[in-house]
N, C-alpha and C positions, 0 to 999 in steps of 0.2 A: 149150373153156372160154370164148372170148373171142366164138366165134358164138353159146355159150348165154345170155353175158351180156348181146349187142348183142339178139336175140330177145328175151328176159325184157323189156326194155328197153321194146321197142317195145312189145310182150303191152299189160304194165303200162301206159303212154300208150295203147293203146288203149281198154284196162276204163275207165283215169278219165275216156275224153272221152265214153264213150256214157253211164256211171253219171251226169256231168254232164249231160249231156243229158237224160234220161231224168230228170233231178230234177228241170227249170228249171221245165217247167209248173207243177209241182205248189208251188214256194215262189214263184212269180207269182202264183199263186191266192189266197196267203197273202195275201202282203202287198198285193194288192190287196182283200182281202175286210176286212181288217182298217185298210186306209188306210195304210201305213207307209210316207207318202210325205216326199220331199226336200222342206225349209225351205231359201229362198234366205235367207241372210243380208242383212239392208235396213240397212246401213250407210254413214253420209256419206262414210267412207273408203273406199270401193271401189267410187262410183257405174257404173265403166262394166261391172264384174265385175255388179252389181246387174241393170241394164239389159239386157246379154246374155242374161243366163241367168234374167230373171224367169220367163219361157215353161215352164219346166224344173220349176219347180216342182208340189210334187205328185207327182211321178215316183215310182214304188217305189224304194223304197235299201235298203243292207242284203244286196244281192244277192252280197254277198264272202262267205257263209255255203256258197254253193253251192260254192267254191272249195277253202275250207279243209275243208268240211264232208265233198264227198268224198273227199279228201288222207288226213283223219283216217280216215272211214269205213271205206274201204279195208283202210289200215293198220291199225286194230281187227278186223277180215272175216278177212284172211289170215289176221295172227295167230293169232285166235283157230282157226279152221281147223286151220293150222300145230300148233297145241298139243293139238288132239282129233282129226285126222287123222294121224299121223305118215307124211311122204316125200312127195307129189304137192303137198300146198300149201304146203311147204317152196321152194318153186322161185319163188310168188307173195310172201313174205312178206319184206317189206323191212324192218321193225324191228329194229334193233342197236341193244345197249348201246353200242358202241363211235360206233358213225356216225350213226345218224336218232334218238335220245333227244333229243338238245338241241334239232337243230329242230323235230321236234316237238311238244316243249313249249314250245320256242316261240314257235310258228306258235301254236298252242292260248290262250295265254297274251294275247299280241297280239290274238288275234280278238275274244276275252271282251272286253278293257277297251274296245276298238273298238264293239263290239256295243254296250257301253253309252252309249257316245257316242252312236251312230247312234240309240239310244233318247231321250237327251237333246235332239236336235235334232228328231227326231219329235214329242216335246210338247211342241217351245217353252222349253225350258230352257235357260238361261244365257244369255252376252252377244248380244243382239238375237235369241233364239230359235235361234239354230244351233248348239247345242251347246255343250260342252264350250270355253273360251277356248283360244286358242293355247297361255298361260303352262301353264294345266293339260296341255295335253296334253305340252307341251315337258318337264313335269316327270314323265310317264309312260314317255315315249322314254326320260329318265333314268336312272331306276329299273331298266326291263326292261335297260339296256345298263349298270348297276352289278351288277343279280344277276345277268348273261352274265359279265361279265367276273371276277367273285368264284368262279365255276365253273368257267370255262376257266384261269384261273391258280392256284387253291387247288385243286382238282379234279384239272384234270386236267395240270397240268404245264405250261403252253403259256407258252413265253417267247421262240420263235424268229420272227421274220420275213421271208419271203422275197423275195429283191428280184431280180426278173427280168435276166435272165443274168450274178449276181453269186453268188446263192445263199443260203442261211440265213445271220442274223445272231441272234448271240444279245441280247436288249432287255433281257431279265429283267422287273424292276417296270414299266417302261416299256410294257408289254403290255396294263396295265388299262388307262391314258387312252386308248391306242389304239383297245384292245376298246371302248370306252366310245364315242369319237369315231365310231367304224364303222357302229352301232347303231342311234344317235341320228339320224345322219347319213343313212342308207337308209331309218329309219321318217318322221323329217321328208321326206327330197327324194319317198317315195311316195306322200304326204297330199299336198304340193304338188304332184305331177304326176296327181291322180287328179281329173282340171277339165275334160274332155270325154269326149264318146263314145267309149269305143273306146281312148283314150290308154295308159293307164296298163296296163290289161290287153295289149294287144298290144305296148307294149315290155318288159313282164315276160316274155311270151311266148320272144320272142329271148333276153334275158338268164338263163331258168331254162334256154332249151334249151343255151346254151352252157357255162353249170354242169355240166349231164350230161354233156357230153361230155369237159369239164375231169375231172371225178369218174370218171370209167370210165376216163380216161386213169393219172389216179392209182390206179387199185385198188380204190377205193373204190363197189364197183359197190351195195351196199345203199342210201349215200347218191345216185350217180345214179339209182336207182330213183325214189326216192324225189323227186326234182326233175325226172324223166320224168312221173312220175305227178301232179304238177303242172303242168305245161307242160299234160297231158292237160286237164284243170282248168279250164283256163286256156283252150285253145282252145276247148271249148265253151261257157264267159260267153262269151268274146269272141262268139261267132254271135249272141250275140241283145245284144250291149251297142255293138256299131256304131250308127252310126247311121243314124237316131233309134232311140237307145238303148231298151230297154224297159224295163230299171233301172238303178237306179247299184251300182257295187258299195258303196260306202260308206265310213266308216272301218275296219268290221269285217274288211273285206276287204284294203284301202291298208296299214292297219298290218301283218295278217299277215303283205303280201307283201313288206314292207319290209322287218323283221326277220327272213325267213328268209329273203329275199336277202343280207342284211349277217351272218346265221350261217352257211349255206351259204360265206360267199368265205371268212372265217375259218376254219373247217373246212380247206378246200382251200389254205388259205393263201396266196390269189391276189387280196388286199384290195387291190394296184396293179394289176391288173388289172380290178377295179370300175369305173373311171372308163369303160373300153372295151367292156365288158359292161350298162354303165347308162348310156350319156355324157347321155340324156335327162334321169333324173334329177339329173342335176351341175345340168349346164344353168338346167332350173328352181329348184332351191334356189339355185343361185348368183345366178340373177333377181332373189332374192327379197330375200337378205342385201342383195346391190346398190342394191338400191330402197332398202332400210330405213334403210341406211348415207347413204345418197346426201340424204334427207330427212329423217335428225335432227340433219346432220352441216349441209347447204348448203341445205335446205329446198325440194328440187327433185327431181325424178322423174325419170329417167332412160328407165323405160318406161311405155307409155301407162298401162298395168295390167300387174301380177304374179300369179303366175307368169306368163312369159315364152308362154305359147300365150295369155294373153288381152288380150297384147301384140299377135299378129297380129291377133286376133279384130278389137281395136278400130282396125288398119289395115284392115277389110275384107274379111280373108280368111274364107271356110267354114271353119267346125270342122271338119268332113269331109276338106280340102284340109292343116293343121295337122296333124291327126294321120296321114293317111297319110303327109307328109313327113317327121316325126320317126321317124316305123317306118321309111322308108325312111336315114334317118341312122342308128337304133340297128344294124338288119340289117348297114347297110359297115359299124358300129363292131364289132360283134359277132364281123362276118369276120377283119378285123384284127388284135384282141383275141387269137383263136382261131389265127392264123398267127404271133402274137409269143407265143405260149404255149409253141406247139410248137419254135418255134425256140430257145427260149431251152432245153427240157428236149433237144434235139440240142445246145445248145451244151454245156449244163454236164452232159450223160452223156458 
């Protein structure tokens, strides 16, 4: 059973990373026949952020469609399979009521309002042409982690949280600002960490593969399918979003993975374990709060620019040099993350 699952596993990351592949020319083609390129924001507040990355501009964005798009697909394929072939595509089909419904929906859910942002900044709409402001989007993050959290508590019962080698505690009401806090917190720190080539996809890389291995540990092999077959996803942008990147993924793609990284840990119940699983994302949202705080509070900048990788940038370093250091921090954090997992489920079995 447990070698059909670890197989299936791998099957599945393999189908998503050729299906991705095998997409990227053709929504490159798109979006560059149609122009759907990246607006630098040209703001007095973020001259060196501005400076950097004028070059960049133009770029296709939008490229997080390829992500979610085959995640979904997939998931639609089997299924549908699954329900007009009965037994052989049963073995591919990772949709549960019980496990991949919520993040599914959403991942789906996230992509959409993202998408439309990415659209918003493609003609120049809103503050200085890029889109969507901060406050809107902060009030989006919102939203999708108030209807997360009204489902996981009125729904589906969930009021316990678990805290690494102590065990469930029960929260009760205390579960929705948490859920809420989770949410928001993984859809913000992914939009901030999604500022270079390469970045943001290759630490989701590590942090989705270590979810599957959490998820298959727990039982829960439909839900590690399904965060396999995202990884798979995942590794194929990545080939063509290094750099010099060929597109951006977007917000389309930032928020998806945000939010179904922060449903995903809830799922698994391994939300103190996020910091070790993401510690990139921490990092850069915490940059950011810091700055914000540091400059309304003492009227002084802490770092040269935020998020915290255009901190190095504007010490000099390659983006290129930036982001493989931070992959190489998420990969030990991930390891870590992954030996305090297990130890803790050998302490308290």
């Amino acid at each position: 059973m447990l070698t059909s699952q670890v197989v299936r596993i791998l099957i599945l990351m393999g189908i998503s990373f050729f299906t991705a592949l095998a997409l990227t020319p053709v929504v490159i083609k798109i979006l560059y026949r149609y122009k759907i390129g990246k607006q630098i924001r040209q703001s007095p507040e973020t001259p060196i952020f501005s400076s950097l990355h004028k070059n960049k501009e133009g770029t296709p964005t939008m490229g997080g469609v390829i992500i979610w798009g085959t995640v979904i697909g997939l998931a639609f394929l089997f299924l549908l399979l699954d329900k007009i072939f009965d037994g052989f595509w049963r073995y591919f089909n990772f949709v549960d009521r019980a496990q991949t419904y919520l993040p599914l929906a959403a991942m789906l859910i996230a992509a959409i309002l993202g998408l439309i942002d990415d659209l918003f900044g493609v003609f120049k709409k809103g503050p200085n042409g890029g889109g969507m402001s901060i406050k809107r989007k902060l009030l989006l993050y919102f939203l999708i982690s108030l209807l997360g959290a009204y489902w996981f508590y009125f729904k589906l019962n969930w009021t316990v949280l678990h805290i690494p080698f102590v065990g469930n505690i029960e929260i009760d009401g205390w579960y929705i600002p948490l859920f809420i806090f989770i949410i928001f917190a993984s859809a913000f720190s992914a939009n901030e960490t999604d500022g270079l080539d390469g970045l943001l996809a290759g630490v989701s890389l590590f942090s989705f593969g270590s979810l599957t291995v959490v998820a298959f540990a727990l039982g829960r092999y439909e839900l590690g399918a399904f965060s396999a077959t995202l990884a798979g996803a995942l590794l194929a942008f990545l080939w063509f979003n290094i750099y010099p990147a060929k597109f951006f993924m977007g917000d389309t793609g930032s928020m998806a993975l945000g939010i179904t990284l922060g449903t995903i840990s809830l799922l698994t119940n391994t939300i103190l374990f996020l910091p070790l699983f993401a510690p990139i994302l921490v990092i850069e949202s915490l940059s950011v709060i810091i700055q914000t705080i540091s400059k309304k509070l003492f009227k002084r900048k802490i770092f040269l620019s935020t998020p915290i990788h255009h901190h190095f940038e504007a010490l000099g370093w390659h983006e290129s040099r930036v982001t493989m250091r931070f992959w190489i921090i998420t990969a030990v954090s991930n390891g870590l993350g992954l030996v305090l997992f297990f130890l803790s489920r050998m302490i308290l079995n």
